[in-house]
C-alpha positions in Angstrom: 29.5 -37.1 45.7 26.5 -38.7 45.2 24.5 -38.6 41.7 21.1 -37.1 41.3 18.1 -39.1 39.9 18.3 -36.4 37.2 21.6 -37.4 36.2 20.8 -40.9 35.9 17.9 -40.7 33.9 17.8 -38.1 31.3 14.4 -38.6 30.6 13.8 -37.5 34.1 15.3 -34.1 33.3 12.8 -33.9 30.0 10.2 -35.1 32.2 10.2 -32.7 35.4 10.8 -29.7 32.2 7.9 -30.4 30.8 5.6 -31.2 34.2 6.9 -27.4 34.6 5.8 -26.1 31.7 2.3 -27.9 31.6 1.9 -26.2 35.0 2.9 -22.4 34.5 2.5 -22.1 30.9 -0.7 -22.6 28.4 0.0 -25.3 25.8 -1.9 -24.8 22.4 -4.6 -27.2 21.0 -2.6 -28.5 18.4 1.3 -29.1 18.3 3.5 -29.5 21.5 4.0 -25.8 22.1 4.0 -23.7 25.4 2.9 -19.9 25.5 2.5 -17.5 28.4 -0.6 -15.7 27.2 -1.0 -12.2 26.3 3.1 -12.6 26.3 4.2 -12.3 22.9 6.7 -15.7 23.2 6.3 -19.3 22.8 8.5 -22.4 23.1 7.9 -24.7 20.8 8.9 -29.2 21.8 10.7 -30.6 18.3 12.1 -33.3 17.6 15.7 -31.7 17.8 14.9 -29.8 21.5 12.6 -26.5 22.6 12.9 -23.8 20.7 11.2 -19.8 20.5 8.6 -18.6 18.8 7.1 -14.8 18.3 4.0 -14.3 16.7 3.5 -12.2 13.3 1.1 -10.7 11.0 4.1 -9.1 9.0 2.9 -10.2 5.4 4.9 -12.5 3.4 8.0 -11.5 1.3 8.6 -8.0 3.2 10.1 -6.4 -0.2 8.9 -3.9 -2.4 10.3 -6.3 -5.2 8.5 -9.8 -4.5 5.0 -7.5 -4.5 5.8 -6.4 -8.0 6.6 -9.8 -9.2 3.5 -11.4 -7.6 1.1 -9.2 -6.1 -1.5 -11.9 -5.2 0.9 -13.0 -2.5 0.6 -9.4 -1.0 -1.2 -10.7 2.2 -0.8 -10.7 6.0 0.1 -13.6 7.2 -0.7 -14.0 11.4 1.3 -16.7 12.3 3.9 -17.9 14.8 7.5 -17.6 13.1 11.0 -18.0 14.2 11.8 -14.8 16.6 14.6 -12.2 15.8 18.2 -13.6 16.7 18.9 -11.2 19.5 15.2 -13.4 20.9 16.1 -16.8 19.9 15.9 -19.2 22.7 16.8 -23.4 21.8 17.2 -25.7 24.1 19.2 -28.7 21.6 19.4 -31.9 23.0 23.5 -33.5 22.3 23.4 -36.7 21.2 19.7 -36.9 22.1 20.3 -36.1 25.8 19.0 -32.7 27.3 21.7 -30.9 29.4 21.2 -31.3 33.4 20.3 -27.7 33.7 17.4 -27.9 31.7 14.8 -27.4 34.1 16.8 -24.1 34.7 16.2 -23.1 31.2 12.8 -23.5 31.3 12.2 -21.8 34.3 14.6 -18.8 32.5 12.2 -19.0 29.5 9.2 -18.7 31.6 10.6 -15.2 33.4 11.4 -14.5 30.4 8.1 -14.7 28.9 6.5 -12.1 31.7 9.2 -9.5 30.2 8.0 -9.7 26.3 5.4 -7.6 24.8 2.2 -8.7 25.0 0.4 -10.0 21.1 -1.0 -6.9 21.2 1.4 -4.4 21.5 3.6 -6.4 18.8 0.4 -6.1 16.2 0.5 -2.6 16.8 4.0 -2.3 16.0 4.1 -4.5 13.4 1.2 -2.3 11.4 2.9 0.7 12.3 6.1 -0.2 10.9 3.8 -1.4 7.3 2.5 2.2 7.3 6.1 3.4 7.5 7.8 1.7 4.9 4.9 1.3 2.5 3.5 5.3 3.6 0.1 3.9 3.7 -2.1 4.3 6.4 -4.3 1.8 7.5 -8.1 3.0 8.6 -8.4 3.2 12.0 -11.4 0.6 11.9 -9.3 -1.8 10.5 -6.2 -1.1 12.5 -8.1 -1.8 15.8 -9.8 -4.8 14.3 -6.9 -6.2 13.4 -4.9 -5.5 17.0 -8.4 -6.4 19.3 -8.3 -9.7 17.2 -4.7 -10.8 17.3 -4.3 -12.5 20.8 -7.4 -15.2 19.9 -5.4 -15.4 16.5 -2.0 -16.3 18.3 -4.1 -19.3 20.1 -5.9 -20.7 16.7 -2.3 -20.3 14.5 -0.2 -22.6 16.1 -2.0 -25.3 14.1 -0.7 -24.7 10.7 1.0 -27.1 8.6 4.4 -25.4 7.7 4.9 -27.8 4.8 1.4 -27.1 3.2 2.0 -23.6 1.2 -1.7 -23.7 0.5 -2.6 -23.5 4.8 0.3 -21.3 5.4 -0.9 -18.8 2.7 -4.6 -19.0 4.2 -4.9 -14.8 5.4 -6.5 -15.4 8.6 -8.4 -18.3 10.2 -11.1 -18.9 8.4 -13.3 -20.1 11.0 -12.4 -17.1 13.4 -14.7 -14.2 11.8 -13.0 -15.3 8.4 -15.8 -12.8 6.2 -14.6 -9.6 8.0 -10.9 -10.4 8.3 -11.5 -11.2 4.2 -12.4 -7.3 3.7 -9.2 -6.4 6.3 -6.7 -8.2 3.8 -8.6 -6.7 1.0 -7.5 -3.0 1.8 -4.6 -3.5 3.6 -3.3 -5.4 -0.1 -5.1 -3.0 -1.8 -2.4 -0.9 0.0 0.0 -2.6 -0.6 -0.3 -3.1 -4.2 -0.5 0.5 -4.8 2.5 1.4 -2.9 4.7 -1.4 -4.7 5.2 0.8 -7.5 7.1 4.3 -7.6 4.5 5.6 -9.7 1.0 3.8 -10.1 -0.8 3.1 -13.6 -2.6 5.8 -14.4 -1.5 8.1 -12.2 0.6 11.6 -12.8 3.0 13.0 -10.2 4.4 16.9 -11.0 8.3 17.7 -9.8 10.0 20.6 -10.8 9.3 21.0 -14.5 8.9 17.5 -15.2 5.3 16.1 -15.3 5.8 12.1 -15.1 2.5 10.2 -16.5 2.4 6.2 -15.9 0.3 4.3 -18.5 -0.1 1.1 -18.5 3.0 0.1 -21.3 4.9 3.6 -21.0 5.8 6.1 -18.6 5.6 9.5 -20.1 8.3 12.4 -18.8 7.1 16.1 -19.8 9.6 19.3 -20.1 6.9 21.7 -18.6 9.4 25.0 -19.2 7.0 26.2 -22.3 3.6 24.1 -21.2 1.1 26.7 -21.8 2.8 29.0 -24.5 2.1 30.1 -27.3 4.6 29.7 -30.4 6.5 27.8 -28.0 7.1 23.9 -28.6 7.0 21.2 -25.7 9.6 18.2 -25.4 8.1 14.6 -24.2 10.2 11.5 -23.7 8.6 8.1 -22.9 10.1 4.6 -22.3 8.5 1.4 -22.3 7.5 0.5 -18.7 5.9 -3.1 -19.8 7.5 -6.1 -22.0 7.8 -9.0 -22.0 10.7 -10.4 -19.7 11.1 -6.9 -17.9 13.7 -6.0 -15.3 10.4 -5.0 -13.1 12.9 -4.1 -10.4 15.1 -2.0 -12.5 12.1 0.2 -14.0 10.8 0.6 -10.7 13.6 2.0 -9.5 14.0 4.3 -12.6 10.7 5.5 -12.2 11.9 6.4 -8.7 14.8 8.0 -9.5 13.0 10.4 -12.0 10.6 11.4 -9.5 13.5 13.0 -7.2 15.0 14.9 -10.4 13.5 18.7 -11.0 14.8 19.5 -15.2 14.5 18.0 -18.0 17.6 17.4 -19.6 18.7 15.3 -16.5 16.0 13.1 -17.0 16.3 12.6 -20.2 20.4 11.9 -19.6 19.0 9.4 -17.3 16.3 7.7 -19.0 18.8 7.3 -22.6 21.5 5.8 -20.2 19.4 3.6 -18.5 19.1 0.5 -21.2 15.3 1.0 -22.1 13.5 1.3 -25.3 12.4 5.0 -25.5 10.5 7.2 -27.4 10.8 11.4 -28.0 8.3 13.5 -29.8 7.7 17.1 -29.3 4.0 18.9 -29.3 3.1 22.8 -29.3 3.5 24.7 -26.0 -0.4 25.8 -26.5 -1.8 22.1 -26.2 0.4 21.3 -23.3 -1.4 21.9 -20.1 0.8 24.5 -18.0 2.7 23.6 -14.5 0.3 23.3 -11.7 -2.7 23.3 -13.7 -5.5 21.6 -12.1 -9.2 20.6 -13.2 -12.1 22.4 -11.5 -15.6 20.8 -10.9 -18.8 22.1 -9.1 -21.7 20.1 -8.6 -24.7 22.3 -6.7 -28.4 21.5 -6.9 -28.8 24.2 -9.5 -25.9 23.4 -11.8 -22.8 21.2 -12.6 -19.6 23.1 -13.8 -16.2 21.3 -14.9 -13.4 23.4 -16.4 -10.5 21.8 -17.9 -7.3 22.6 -19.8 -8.8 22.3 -22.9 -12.8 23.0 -22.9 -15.3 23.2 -20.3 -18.7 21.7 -19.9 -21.9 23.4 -17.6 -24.6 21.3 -17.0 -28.3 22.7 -15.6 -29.3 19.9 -13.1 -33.1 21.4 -12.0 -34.1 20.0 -15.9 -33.7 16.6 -16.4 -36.3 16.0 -18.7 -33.5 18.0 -21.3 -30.7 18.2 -19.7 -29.0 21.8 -21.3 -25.5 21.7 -21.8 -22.8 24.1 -22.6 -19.6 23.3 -23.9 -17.2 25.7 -25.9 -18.1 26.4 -29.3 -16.8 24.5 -31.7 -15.2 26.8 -34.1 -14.7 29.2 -31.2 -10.7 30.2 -30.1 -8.6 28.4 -27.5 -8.8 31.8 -25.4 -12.6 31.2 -24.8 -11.3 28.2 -22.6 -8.8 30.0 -21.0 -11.1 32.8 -20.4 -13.4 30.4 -18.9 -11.2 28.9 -16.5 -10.0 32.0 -15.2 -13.1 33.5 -14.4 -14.5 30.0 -13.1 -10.8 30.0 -10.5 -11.5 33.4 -9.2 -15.8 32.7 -8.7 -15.4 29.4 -7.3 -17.5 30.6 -4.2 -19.7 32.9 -5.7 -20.4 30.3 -8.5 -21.9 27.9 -5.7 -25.1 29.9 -5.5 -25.3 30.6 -9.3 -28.4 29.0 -11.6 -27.1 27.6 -15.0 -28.7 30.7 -16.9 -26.5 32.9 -14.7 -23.6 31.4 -15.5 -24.4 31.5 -19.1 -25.1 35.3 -19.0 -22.0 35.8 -17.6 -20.2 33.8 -20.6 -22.5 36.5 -22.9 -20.7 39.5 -21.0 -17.1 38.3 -21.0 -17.9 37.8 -25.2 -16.9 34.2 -24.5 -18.2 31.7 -27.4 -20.4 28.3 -26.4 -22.3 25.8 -28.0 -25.8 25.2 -26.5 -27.5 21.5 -26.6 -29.7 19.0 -25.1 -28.2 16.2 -23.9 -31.1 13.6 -23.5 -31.0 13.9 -27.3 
């Protein structure tokens, strides 16, 4: 049987491949890479053979634990990476000859190609799958920014250097609308960042009768069964969230698994078992504020109102020249502030139209005790 021309001359077979995919496919600026454009696949010419690429904005190290030990690398990344193995697609040349069939595989690729997902659509699952395992959601502004941008992103990315961390960390092409894509990454990390932890800094989280409080060096656990009482006394337990040398991982996950638990005495089994420096103290029921309790502020025209667990303030806003205040009096009992809040929860409507001396004549009636001042003083 006679030979084919291809079979002589393997550099014909790399030859016609390549004449195919300079006709049907788009090359990219930079590099010797092929792409069927909006089709979500291209095939990259190394040095070894062809092989696939998908493109991605998934950010870089997709773990809860690499954001906690460095959150400045928290970004999104749009770049062209290696595809998932069930989408790998090489073409490796044996002993630095391609196979005969090679303009086959090309042509396979190609079809292959008009089947994928288009840039878009893979953006758009890409940032619904962030919002999924990070329970953030992304402003819709953003979201379709992001998305309506991606395809002329897949064209500029090619380009980057893969051995320059610098370039490859680079958010988005900076020369492609780089000031608005900078305020994207900015609250999509923002995001992130928050969503790293179990439990914020600074912020309180209420399951069961546990309150959980993160400060910044501490995370304080609260038995709320007597928060409230009077004559009663409070248990706290705290451990240290912040050292030196820290396990971040392990106290994450800590903090995670005292947020599922509803009683005390199983968090504090868990806390004393888990190998961290704590702290327990106890505090009267009455300072304690009770399960549920929430902080109430008005701001009208006429007057600004906040009640709190332990005092309350009421603010006339028509005179700013001397700004009267009322706050509890000093010497006055805690029941004044209870008394307060109560009346404040079940008038929250009514106390919308109300002028600041209204309000105080109805502190007057209910016998309540205040302290009158002017604050520009």
């Amino acid at each position: 049987m006679r030979r084919t021309a291809q079979e002589d001359d393997p550099d014909k077979i790399y030859d016609e491949a390549k004449d195919y995919l300079e006709k049907n496919l788009k090359k990219f600026k930079k590099g010797s890479a092929y792409w069927n454009p909006p089709h979500n696949y291209a095939l990259n010419n190394a040095l070894m053979g062809f092989n696939a690429w998908i493109f991605t904005i998934l950010p870089f190290g997709w773990t809860r634990w690499s954001f906690q030990k460095d959150p400045d690398r928290i970004i999104i990344d749009p770049n062209w990476s290696t595809p998932p193995s069930n989408l790998n697609f090489e073409l490796r040349t044996h002993g630095g000859v391609y196979t005969p069939n090679l303009v086959e595989m090309v042509k396979e690729f190609h079809d292959m190609t008009k089947r994928m997902p288009t840039v878009q659509e893979t953006v758009g699952k890409e940032l619904d799958s962030i919002e999924k395992n990070f329970g953030i959601k992304i402003p819709p502004a953003i979201r379709s920014k992001l998305i309506k941008d991606s395809e002329a992103m897949a064209a500029r990315r090619w380009g980057a250097n893969r051995l320059n961390r610098k370039q490859m960390e680079i958010p988005f092409d900076m020369t492609f609308k780089g000031r608005l894509n900078r305020v994207v990454i900015d609250v999509v990390k923002e995001a992130f960042r928050k969503k790293a932890e179990a439990l914020p800094i600074g912020e309180t989280i209420e399951v069961g009768d546990l309150r959980i409080h993160r400060y910044r060096p501490t995370v304080e656990v609260t038995d709320l069964t007597n928060a409230g009482k009077r004559g009663k006394k409070v248990s706290i337990i705290s451990f240290e969230s912040d050292w030196e040398d820290r396990d971040e991982n392990r106290i994450e996950d800590l903090i995670e698994a005292l947020v599922k638990l509803k009683d005390f005495s199983a968090a504090e089994k868990l806390i004393k078992g888990a190998n961290v420096k704590f702290f327990e103290h106890q505090m009267r029921g009455v300072d304690i504020k009770p399960k549920g309790f929430k902080r109430i502020e008005i701001h009208t025209k006429e007057l600004y109102i906040k009640a709190d667990y332990n005092s309350f303030t009421i603010k006339d806003m028509t005179d700013m020249h001397n700004e009267p205040t009322c706050i509890p009096a000093m010497k006055g009992p805690k029941t004044s502030v209870n008394q307060f809040y109560r009346w404040i929860t079940d008038n929250q409507s009514y106390s919308q139209s109300m002028t600041y001396h209204e309000v105080l004549n109805e502190l007057r009636k209910m016998g309540i005790d205040y302290h009158e001042y002017c604050a520009v003083d």
